[in-house]
BALOBA-1460 file (C-alpha; in Angstrom, 3 decimals):
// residues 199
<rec num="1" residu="x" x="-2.996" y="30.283" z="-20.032"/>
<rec num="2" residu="x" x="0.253" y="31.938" z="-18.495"/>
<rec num="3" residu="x" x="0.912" y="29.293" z="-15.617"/>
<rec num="4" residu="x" x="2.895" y="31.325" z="-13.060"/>
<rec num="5" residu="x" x="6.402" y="30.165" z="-12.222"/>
<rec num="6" residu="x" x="6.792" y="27.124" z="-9.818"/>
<rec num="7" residu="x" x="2.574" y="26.768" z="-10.190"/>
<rec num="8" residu="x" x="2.934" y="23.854" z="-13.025"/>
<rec num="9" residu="x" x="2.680" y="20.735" z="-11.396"/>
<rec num="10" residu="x" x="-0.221" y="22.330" z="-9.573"/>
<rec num="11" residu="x" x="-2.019" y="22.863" z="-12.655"/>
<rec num="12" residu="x" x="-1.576" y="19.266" z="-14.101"/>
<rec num="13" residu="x" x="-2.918" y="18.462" z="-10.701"/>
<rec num="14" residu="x" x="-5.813" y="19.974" z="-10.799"/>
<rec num="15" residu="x" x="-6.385" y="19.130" z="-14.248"/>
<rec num="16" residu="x" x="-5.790" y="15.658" z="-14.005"/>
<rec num="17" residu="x" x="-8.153" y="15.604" z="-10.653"/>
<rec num="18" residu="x" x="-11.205" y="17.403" z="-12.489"/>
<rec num="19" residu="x" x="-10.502" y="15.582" z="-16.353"/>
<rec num="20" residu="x" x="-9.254" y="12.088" z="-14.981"/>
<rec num="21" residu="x" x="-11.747" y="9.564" z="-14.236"/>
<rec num="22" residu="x" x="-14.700" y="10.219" z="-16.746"/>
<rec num="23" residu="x" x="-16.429" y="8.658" z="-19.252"/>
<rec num="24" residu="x" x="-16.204" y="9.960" z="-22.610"/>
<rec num="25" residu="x" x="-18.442" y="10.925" z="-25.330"/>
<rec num="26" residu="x" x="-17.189" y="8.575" z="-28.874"/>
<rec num="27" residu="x" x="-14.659" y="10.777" z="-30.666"/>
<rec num="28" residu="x" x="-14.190" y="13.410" z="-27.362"/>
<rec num="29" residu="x" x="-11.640" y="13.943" z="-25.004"/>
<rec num="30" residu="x" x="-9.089" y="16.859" z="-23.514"/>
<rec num="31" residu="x" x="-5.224" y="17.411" z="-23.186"/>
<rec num="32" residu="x" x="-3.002" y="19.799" z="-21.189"/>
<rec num="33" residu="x" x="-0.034" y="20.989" z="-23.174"/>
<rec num="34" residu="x" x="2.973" y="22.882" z="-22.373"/>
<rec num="35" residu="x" x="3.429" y="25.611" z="-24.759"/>
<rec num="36" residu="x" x="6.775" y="26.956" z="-25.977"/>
<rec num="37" residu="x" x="7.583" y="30.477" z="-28.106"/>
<rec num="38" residu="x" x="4.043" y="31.197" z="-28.368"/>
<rec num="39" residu="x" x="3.696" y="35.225" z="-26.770"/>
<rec num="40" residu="x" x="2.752" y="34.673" z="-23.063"/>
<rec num="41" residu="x" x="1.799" y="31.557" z="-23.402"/>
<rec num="42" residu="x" x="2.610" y="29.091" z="-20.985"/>
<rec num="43" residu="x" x="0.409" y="25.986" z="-21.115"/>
<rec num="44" residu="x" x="-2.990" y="25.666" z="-22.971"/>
<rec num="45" residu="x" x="-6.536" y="22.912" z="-22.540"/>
<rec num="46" residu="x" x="-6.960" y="21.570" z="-25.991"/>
<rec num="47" residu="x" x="-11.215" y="19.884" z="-25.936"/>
<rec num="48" residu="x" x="-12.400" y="18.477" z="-29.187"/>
<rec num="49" residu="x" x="-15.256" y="16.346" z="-30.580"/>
<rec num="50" residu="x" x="-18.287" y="16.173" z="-32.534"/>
<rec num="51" residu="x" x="-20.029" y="19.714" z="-31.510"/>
<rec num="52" residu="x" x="-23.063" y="18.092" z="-31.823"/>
<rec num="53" residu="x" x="-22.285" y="14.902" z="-29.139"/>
<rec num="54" residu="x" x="-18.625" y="16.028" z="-27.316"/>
<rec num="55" residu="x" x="-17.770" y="16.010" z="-23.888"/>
<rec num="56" residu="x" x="-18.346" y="13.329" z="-20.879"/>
<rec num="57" residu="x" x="-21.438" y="11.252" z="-20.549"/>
<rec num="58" residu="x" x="-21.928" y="13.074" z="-17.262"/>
<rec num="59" residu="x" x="-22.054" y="16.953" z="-17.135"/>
<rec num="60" residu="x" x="-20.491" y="18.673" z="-14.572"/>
<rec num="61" residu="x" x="-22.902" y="20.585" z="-12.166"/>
<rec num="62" residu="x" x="-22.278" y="24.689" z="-12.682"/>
<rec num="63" residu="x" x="-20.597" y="24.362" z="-8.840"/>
<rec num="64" residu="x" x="-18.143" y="21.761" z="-10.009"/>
<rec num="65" residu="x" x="-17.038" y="24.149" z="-12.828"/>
<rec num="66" residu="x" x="-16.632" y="27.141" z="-10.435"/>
<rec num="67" residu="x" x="-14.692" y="25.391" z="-8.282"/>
<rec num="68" residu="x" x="-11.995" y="24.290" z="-10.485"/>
<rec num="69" residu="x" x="-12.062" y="27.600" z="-12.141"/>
<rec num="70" residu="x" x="-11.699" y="29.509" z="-8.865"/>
<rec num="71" residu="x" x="-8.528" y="26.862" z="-7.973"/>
<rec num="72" residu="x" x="-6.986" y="26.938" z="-11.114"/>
<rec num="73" residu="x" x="-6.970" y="30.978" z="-11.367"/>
<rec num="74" residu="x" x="-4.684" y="30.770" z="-8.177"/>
<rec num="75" residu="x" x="-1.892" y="29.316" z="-10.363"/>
<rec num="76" residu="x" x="-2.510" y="30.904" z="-13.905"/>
<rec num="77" residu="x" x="-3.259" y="34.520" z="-15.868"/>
<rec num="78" residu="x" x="-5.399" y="34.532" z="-18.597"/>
<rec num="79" residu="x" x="-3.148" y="34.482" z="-21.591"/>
<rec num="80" residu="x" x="-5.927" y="35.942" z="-24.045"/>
<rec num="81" residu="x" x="-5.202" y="33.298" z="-26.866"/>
<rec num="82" residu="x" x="-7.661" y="31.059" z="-27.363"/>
<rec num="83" residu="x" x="-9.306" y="29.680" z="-30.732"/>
<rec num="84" residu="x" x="-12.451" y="27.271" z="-32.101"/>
<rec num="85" residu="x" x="-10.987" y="24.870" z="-34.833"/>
<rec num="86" residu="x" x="-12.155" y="22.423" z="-37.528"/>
<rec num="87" residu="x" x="-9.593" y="19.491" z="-38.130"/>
<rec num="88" residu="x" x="-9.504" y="18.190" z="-41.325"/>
<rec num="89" residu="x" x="-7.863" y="15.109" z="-39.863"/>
<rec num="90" residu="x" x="-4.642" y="13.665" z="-38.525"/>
<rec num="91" residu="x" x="-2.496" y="10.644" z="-39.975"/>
<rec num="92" residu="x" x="-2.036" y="7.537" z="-37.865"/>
<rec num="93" residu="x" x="0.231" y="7.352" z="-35.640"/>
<rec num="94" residu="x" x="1.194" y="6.508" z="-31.771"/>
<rec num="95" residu="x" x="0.101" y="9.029" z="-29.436"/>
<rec num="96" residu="x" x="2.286" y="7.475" z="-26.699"/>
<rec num="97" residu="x" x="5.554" y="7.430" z="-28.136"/>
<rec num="98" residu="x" x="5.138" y="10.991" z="-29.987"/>
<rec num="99" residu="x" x="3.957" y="13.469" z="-28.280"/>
<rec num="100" residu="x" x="5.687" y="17.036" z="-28.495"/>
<rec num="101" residu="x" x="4.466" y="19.189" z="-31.873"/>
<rec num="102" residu="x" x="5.836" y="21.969" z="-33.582"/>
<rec num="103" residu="x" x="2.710" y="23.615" z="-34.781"/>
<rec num="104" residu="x" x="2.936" y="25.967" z="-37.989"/>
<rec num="105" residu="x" x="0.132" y="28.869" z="-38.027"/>
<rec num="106" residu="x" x="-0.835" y="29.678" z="-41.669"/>
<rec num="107" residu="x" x="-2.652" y="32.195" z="-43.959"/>
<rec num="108" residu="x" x="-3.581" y="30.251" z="-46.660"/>
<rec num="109" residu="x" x="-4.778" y="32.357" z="-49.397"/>
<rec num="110" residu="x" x="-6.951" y="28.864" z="-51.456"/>
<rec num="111" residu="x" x="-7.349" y="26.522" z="-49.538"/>
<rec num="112" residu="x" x="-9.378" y="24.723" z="-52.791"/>
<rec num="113" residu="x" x="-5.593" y="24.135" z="-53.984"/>
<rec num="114" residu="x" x="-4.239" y="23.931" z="-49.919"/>
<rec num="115" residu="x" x="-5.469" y="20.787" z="-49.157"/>
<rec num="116" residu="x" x="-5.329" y="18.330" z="-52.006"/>
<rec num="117" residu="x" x="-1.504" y="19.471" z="-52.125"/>
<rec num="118" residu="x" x="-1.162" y="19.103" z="-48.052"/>
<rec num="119" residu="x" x="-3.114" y="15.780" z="-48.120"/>
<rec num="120" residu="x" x="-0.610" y="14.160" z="-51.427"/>
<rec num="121" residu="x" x="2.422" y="15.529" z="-49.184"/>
<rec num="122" residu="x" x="1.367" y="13.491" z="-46.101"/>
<rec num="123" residu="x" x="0.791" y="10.449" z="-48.107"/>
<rec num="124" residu="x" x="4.160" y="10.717" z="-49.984"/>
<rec num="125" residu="x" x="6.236" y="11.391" z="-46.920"/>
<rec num="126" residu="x" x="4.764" y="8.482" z="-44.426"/>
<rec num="127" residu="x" x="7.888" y="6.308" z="-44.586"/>
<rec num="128" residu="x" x="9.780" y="9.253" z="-43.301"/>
<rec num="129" residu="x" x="7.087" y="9.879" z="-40.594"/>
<rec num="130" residu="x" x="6.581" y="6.519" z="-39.797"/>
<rec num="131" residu="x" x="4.165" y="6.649" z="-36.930"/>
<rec num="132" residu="x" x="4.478" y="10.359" z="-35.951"/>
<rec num="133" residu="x" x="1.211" y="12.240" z="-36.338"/>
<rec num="134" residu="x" x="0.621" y="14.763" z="-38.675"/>
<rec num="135" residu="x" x="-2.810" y="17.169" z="-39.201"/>
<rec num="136" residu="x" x="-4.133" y="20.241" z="-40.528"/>
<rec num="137" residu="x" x="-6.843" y="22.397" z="-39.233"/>
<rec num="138" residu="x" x="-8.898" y="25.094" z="-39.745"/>
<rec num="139" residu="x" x="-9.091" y="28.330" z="-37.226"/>
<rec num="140" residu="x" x="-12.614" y="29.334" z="-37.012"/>
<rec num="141" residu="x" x="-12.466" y="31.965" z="-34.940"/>
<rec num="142" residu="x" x="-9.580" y="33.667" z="-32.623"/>
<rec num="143" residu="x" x="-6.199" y="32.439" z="-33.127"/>
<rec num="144" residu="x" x="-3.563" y="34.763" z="-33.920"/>
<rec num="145" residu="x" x="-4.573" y="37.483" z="-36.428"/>
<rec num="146" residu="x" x="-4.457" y="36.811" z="-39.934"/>
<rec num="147" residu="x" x="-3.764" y="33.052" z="-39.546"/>
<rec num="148" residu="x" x="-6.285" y="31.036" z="-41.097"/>
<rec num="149" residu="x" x="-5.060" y="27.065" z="-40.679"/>
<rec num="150" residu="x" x="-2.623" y="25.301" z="-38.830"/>
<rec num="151" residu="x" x="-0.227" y="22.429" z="-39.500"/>
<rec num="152" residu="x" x="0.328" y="19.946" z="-36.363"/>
<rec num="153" residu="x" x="3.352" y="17.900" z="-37.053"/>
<rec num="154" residu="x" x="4.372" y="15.171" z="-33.761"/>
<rec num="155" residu="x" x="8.022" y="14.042" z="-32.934"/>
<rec num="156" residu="x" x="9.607" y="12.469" z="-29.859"/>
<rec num="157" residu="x" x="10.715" y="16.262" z="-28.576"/>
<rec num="158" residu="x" x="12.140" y="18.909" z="-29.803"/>
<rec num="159" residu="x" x="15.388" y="18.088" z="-31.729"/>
<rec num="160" residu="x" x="13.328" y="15.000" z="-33.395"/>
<rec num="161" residu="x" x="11.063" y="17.660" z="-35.000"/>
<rec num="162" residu="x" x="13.833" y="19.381" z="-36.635"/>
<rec num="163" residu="x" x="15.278" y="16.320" z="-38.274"/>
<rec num="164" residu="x" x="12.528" y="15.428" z="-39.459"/>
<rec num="165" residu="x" x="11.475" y="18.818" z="-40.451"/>
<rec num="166" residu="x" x="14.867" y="18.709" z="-42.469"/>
<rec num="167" residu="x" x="13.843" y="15.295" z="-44.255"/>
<rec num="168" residu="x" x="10.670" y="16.911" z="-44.972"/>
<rec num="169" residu="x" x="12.157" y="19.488" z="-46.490"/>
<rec num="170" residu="x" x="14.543" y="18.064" z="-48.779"/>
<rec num="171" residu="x" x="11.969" y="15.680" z="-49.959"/>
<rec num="172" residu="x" x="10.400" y="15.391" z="-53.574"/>
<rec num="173" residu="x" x="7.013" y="15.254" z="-51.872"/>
<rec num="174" residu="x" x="7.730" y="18.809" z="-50.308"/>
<rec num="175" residu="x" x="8.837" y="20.201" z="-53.861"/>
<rec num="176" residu="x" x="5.342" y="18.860" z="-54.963"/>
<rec num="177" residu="x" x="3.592" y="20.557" z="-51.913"/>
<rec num="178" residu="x" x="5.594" y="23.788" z="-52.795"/>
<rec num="179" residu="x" x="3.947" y="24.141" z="-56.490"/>
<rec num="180" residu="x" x="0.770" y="22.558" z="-55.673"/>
<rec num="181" residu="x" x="-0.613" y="24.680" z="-52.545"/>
<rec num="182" residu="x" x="-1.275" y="27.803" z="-53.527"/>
<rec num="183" residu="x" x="0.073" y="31.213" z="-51.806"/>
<rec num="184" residu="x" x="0.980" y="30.380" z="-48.156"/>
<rec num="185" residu="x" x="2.149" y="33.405" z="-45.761"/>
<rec num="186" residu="x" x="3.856" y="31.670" z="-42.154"/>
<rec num="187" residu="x" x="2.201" y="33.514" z="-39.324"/>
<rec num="188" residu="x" x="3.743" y="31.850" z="-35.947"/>
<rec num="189" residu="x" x="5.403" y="28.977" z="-35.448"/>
<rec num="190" residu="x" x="5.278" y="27.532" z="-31.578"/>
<rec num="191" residu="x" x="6.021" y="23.818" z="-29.871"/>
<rec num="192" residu="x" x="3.401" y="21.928" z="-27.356"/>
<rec num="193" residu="x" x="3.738" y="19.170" z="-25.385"/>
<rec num="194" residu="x" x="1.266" y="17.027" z="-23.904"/>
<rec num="195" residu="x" x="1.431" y="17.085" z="-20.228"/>
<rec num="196" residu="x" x="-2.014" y="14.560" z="-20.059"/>
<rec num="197" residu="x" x="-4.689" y="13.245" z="-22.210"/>
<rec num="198" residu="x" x="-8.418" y="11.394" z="-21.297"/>
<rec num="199" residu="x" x="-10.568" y="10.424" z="-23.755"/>
């Protein structure tokens, strides 16, 4: 969503009111992130969980929905960017401490060859991630155009994701990742932050 200026905390308000205080299905919950250098974006709802059991143990009547939908379109434009993802899992790591992302948006032309070589690159590099998260995903549908996975890589903010970025980089691991993965075309590169999280 495009939050309008000054309408923010309102939003994680709102959010927090209507998210906060529920009892979650195993393996389901919902963030609010700020959103940086992603076109028009302001702030975006992040929901995921097994499709086939995700959500809260109570469903929200249709009126509840409406409700929060009608209050939180006083403080937001639809953004028109929205996607349905796979993850093809996250390393371990602390949620608390680490939680700003720098999110890489992909084409990946094999991703037969993608994620062996992503999956050796995380293991390799965990001493210099130490308990910052890292993931890939799959975009299943919407997204930006031709972007096909993402990479989610966690830091403490901003200038701790590109030191580490810069480790990454000059890394033997990364080398490895570099011959192993296949054709990769960069799409979009943005930053989140998470502004709340139930689950």
């Amino acid at each position: 969503m495009d939050v309008k200026p000054g309408h923010a905390p309102s939003v994680l308000n709102l959010f927090n009111d209507f998210a906060g205080g529920q009892e979650w299905n195993q393996g389901s919950g919902v963030m609010l992130q700020s959103v940086q250098f992603k076109n028009g974006v302001t702030h975006r709802v992040v929901a995921w969980g097994n499709p086939e059991n995700w959500g809260t143990k109570q469903n929200r009547t249709e009126a509840e929905w409406t409700a929060y939908l009608e209050q939180m379109n006083n403080h937001r434009k639809a953004a028109n960017d929205s996607s349905i993802i796979t993850s093809f899992g996250f390393s371990e790591g602390d949620t608390q401490m680490y939680q700003t992302a720098k999110i890489f948006e992909l084409k990946v032309y094999d991703p037969a060859k993608y994620k062996p070589a992503f999956d050796a690159l995380v293991k390799g590099i965990k001493p210099i991630l130490g308990q910052r998260r890292m993931g890939l995903v799959q975009i299943d549908a919407g997204g930006v155009p031709g972007a096909t996975h993402s990479v989610v890589v966690y830091g403490k903010d901003i200038n701790d994701l590109v030191l580490l970025e810069r480790k990454i980089r000059s890394s033997k691991e990364f080398e490895t990742y570099l011959k192993n993965r296949g054709q990769v075309d960069y799409i979009q590169r943005y930053f989140i932050n998470v502004l709340s999280r139930f689950n």
